[in-house]
N, C-alpha and C positions, 0 to 999 in steps of 0.2 A: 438788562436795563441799568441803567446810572443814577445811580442819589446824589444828592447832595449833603454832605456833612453839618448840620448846623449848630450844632455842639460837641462837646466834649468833655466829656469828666474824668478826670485824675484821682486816686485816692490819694488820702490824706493821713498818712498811717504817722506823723507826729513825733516824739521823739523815740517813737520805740522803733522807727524806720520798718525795713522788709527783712524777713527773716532771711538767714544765711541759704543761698541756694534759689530764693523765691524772685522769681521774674515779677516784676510791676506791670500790671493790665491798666489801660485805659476803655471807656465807654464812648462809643460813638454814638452821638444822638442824629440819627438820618432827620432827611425832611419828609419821609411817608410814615415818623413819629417810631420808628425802632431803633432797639439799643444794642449793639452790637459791644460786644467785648473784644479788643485784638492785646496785645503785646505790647506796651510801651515803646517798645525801640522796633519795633515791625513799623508801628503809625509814624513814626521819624524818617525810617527807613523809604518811605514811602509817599511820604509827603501827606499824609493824612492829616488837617488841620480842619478848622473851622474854614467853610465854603471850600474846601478842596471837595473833590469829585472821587465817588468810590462804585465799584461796580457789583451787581450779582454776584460774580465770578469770583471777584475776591473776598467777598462776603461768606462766598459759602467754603472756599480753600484756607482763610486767613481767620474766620470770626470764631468765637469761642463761645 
């Protein structure tokens, strides 16, 4: 099956940034209302945005 992405949340870690080593995750807010965590640069990688299109398949290989 296919969602639809309709949001997107970034954290906001401020001046203390991300620790040495620590990859930045992003939240995908689907449109059947789940929240998927991926990889910062995996969702780039991929083209993962607001109204982009994500699947099952990589929901369940890519999500965290």
């Amino acid at each position: 099956m296919t969602h639809k992405i309709i949001d997107l949340i970034e954290p906001d870690n401020g001046c203390e940034g991300f620790m040495p080593g620590e990859e930045p995750m992003v939240t995908l807010i689907l449109d059947d209302g789940r929240k998927i965590g991926v990889y910062d640069r995996l969702a780039y990688e991929k083209g993962w945005d607001i109204g982009s299109k994500i699947t099952d398949e990589d929901i369940k290989e890519n999500g965290r």
